[in-house]
VMD Tcl script that builds the backbone (N, CA, C; Angstrom):
set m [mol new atoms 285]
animate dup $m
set s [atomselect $m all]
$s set {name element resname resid chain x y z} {
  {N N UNK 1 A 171.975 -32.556 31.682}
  {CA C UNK 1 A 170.669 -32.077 31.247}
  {C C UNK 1 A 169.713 -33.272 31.171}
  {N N UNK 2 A 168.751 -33.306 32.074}
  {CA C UNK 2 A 167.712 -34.839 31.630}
  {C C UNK 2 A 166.070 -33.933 30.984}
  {N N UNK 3 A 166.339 -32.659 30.446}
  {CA C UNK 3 A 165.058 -32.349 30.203}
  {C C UNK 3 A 165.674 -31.542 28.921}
  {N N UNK 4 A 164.381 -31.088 27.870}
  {CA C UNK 4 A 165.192 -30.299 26.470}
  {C C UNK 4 A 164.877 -29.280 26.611}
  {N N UNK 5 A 165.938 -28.094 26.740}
  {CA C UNK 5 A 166.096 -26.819 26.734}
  {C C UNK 5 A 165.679 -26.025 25.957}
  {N N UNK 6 A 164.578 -24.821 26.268}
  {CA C UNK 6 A 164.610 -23.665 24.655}
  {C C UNK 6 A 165.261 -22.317 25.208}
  {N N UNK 7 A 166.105 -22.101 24.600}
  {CA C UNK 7 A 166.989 -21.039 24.098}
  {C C UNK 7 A 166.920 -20.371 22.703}
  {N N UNK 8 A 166.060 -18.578 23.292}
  {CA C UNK 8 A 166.013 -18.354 22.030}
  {C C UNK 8 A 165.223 -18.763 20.852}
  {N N UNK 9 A 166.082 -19.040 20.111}
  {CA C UNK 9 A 165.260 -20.050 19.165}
  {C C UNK 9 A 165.776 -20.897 18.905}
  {N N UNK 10 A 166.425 -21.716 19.689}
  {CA C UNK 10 A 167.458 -23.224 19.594}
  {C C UNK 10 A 166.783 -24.145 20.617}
  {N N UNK 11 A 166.848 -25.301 20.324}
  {CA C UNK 11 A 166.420 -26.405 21.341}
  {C C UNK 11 A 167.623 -26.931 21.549}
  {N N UNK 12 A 167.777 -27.319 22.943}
  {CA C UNK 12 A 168.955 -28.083 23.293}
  {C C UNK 12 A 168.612 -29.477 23.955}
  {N N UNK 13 A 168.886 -30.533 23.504}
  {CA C UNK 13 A 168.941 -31.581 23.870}
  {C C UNK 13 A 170.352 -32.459 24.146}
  {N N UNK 14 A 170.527 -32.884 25.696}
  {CA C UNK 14 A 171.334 -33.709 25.665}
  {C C UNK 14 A 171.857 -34.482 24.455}
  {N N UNK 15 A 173.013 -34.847 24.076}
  {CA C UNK 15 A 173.642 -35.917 22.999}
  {C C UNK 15 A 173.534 -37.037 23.726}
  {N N UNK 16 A 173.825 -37.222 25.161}
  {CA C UNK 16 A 173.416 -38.580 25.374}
  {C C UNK 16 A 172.029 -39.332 25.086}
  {N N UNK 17 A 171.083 -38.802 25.481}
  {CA C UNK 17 A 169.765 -38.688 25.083}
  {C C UNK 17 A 169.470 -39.424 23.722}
  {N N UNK 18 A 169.540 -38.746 23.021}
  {CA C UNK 18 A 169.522 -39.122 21.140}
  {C C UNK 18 A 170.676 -40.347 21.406}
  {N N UNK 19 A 171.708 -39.953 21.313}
  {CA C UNK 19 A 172.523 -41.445 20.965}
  {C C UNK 19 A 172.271 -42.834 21.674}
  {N N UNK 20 A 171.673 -42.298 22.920}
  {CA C UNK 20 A 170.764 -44.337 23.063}
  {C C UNK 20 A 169.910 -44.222 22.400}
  {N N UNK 21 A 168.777 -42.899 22.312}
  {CA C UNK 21 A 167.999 -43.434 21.060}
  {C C UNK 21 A 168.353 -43.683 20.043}
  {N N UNK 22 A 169.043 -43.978 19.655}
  {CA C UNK 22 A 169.687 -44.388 18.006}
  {C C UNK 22 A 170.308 -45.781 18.157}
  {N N UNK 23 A 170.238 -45.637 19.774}
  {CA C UNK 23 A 171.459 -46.790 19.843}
  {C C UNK 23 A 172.825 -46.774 19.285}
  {N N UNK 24 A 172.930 -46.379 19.488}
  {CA C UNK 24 A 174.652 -45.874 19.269}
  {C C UNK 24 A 175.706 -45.175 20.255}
  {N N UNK 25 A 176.983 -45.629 20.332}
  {CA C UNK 25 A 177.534 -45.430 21.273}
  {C C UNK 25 A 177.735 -43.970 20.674}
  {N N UNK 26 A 177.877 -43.098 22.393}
  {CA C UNK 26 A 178.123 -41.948 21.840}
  {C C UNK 26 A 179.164 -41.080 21.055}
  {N N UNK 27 A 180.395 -41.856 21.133}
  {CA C UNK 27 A 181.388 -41.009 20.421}
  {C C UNK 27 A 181.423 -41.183 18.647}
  {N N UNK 28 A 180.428 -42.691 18.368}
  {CA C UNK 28 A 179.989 -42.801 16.753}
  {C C UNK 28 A 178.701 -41.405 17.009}
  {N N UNK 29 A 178.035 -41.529 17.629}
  {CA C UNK 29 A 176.607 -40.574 17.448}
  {C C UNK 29 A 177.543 -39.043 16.832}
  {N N UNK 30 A 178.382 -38.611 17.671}
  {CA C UNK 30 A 178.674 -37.525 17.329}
  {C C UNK 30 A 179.972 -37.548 15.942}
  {N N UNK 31 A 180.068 -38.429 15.248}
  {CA C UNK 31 A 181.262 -38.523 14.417}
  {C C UNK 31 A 179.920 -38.646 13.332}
  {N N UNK 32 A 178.866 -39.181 13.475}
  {CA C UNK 32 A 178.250 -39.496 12.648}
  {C C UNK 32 A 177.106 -38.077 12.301}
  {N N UNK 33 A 177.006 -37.330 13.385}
  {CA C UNK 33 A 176.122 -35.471 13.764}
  {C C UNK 33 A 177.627 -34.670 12.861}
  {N N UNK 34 A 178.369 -34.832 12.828}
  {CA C UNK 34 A 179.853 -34.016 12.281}
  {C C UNK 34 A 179.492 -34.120 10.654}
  {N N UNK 35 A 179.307 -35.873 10.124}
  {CA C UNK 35 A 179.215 -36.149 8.623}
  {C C UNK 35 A 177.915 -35.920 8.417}
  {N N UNK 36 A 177.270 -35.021 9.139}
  {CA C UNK 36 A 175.778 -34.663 8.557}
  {C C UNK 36 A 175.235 -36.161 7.970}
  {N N UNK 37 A 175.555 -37.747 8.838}
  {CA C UNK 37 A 174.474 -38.633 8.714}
  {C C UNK 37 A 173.475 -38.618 9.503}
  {N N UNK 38 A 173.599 -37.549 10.828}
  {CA C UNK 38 A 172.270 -37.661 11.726}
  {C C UNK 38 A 171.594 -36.500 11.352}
  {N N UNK 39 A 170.113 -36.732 11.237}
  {CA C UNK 39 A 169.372 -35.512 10.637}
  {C C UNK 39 A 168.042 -35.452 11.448}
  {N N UNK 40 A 167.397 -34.440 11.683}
  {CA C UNK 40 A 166.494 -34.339 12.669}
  {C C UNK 40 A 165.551 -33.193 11.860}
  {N N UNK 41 A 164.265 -33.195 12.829}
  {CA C UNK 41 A 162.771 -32.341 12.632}
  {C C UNK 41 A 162.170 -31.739 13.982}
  {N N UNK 42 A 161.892 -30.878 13.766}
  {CA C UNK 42 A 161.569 -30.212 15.170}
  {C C UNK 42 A 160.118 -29.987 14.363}
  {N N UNK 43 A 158.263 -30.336 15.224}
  {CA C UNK 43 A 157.815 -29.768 15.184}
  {C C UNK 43 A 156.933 -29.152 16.510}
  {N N UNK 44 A 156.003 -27.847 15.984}
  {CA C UNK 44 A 155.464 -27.185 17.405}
  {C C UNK 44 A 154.319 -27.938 17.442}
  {N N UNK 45 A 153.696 -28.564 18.349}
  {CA C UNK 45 A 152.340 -28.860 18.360}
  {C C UNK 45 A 150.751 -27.635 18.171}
  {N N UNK 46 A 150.188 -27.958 18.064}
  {CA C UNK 46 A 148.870 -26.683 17.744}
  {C C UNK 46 A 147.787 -27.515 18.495}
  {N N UNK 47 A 146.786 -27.059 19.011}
  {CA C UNK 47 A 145.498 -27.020 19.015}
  {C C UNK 47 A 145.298 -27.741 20.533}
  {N N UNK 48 A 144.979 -29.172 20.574}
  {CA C UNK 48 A 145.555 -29.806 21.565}
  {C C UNK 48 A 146.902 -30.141 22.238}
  {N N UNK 49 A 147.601 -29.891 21.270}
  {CA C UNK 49 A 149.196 -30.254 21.813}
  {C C UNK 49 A 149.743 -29.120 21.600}
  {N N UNK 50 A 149.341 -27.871 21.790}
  {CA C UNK 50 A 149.924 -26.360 22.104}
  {C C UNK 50 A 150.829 -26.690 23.060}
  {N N UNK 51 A 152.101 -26.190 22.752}
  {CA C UNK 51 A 153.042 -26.140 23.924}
  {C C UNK 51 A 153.832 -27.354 23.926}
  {N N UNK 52 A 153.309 -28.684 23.008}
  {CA C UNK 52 A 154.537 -29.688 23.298}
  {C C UNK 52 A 155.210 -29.570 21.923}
  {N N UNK 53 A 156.515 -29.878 21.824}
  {CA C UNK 53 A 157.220 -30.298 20.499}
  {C C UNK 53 A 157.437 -31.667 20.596}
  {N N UNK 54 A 157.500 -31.847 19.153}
  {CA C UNK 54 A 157.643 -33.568 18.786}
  {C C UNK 54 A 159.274 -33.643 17.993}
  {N N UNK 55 A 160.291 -33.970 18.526}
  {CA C UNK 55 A 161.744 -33.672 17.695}
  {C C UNK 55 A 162.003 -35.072 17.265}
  {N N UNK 56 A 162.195 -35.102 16.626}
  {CA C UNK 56 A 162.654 -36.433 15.852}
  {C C UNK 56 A 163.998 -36.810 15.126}
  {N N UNK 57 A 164.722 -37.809 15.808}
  {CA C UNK 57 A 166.312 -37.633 14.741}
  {C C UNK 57 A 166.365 -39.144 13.976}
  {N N UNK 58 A 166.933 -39.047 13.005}
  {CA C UNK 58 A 167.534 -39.842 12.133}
  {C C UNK 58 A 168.507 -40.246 11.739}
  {N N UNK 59 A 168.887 -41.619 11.737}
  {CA C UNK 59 A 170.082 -42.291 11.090}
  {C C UNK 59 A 169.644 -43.366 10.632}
  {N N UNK 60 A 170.932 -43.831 9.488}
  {CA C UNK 60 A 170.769 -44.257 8.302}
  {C C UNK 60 A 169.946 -45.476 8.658}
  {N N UNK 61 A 170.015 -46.444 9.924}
  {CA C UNK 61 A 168.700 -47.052 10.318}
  {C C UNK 61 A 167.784 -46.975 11.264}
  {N N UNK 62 A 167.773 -46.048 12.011}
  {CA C UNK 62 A 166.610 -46.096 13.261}
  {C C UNK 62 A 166.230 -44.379 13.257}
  {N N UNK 63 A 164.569 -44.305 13.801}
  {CA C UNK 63 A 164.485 -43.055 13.893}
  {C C UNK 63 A 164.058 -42.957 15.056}
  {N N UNK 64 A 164.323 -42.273 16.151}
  {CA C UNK 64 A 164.124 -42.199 17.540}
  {C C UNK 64 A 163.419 -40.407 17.659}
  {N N UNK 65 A 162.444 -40.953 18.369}
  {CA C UNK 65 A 161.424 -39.184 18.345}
  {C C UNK 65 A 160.874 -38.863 20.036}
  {N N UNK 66 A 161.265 -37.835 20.055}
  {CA C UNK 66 A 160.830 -37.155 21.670}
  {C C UNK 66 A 159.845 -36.490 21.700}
  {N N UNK 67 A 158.839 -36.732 22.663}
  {CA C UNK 67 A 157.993 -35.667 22.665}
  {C C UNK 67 A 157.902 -34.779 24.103}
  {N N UNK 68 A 158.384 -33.676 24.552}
  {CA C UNK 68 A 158.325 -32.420 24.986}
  {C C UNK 68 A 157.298 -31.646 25.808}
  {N N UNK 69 A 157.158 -31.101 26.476}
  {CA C UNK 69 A 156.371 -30.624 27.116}
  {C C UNK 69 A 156.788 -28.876 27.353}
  {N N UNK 70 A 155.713 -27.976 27.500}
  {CA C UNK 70 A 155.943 -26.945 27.291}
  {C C UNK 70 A 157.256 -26.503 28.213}
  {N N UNK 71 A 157.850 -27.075 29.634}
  {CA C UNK 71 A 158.951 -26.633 30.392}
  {C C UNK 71 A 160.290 -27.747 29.780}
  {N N UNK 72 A 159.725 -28.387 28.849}
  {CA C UNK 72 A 161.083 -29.065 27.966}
  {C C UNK 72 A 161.106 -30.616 28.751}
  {N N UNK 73 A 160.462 -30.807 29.810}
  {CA C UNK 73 A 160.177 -32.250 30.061}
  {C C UNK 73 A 159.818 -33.080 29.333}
  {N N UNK 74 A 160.646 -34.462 29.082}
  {CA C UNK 74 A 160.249 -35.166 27.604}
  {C C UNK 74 A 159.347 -36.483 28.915}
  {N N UNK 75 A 157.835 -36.403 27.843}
  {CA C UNK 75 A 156.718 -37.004 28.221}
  {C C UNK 75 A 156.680 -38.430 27.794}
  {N N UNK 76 A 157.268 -38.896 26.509}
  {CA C UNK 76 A 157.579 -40.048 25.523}
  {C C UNK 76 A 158.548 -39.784 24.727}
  {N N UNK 77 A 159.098 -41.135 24.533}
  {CA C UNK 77 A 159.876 -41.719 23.840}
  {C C UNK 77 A 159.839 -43.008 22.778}
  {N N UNK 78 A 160.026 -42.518 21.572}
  {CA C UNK 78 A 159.273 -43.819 20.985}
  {C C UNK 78 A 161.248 -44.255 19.975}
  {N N UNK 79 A 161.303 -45.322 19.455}
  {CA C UNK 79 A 162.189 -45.623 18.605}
  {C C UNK 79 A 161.768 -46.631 17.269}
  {N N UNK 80 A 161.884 -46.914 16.456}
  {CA C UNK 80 A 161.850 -47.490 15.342}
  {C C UNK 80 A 163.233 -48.222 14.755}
  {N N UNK 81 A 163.320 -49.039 14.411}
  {CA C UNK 81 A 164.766 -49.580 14.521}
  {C C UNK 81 A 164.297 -50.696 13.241}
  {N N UNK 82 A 165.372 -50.598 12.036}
  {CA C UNK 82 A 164.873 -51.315 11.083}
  {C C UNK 82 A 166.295 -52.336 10.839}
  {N N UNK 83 A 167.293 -52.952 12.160}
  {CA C UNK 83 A 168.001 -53.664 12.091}
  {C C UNK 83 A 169.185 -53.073 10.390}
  {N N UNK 84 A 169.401 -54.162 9.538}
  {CA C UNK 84 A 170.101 -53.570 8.857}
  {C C UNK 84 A 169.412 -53.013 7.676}
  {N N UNK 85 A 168.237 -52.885 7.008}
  {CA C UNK 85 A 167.905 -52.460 6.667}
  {C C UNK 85 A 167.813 -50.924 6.312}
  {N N UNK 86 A 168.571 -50.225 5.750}
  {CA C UNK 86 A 167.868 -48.303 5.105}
  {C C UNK 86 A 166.218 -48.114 5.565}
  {N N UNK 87 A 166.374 -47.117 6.397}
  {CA C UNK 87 A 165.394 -46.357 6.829}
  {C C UNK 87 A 164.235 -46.125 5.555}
  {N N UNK 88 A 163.504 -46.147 5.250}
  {CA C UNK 88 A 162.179 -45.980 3.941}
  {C C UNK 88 A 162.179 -44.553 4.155}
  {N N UNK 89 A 161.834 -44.164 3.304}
  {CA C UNK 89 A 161.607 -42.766 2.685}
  {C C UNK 89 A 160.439 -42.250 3.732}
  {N N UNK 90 A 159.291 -43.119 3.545}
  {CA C UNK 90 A 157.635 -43.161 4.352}
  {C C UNK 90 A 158.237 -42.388 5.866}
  {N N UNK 91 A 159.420 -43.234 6.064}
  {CA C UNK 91 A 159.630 -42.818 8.325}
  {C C UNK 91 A 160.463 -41.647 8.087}
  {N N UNK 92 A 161.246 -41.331 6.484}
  {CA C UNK 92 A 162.269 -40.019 7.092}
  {C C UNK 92 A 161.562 -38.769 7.566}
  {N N UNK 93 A 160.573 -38.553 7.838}
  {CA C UNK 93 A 159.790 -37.205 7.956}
  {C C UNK 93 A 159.639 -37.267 9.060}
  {N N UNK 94 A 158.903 -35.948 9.323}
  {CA C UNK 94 A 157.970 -35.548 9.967}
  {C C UNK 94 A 156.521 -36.241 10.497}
  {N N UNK 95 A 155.473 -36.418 11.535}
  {CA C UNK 95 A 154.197 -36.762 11.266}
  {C C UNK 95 A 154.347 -37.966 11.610}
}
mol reanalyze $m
mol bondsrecalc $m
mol representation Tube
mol addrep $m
């Protein structure tokens, strides 16, 4: 899959995808999606950005966010990476 899927009412995104964004090899990404440490936000865009979603996932240090296009083509990619440092409260969201 190199594009994010809507099904329904589920988004599907590759795991490879997210786990370089996190930087993390993938078989921690998914041991770490199992212990509910990876946590994510899906939102819909409005007005001007009708039709794209902005998904965003989280771990305990980096937050890596996709942004979407109405056929699920991801347009950007941004990451945040706070080395060893805990993620701040301010980046766990949304926005």
């Amino acid at each position: 899959m190199t594009k994010v899927d809507f099904e329904d009412d589920s988004i599907q995104v590759d795991a490879t995808i997210i786990a370089e964004g996190l930087g993390m090899a993938l078989p921690l990404f998914r041991e770490e999606m199992q212990a509910g440490r990876i946590t994510s936000v899906v939102e819909r865009g409005v007005d001007t950005d009708l039709g794209r979603h902005r998904l965003t996932f989280f771990s305990a240090h980096r937050r890596f966010r996709l942004i979407v296009d109405q056929h699920g083509f991801i347009v950007q990619r941004s990451a945040l990476d706070f080395g060893e440092a805990p993620l701040p409260a301010s980046v766990h969201r949304g926005g």
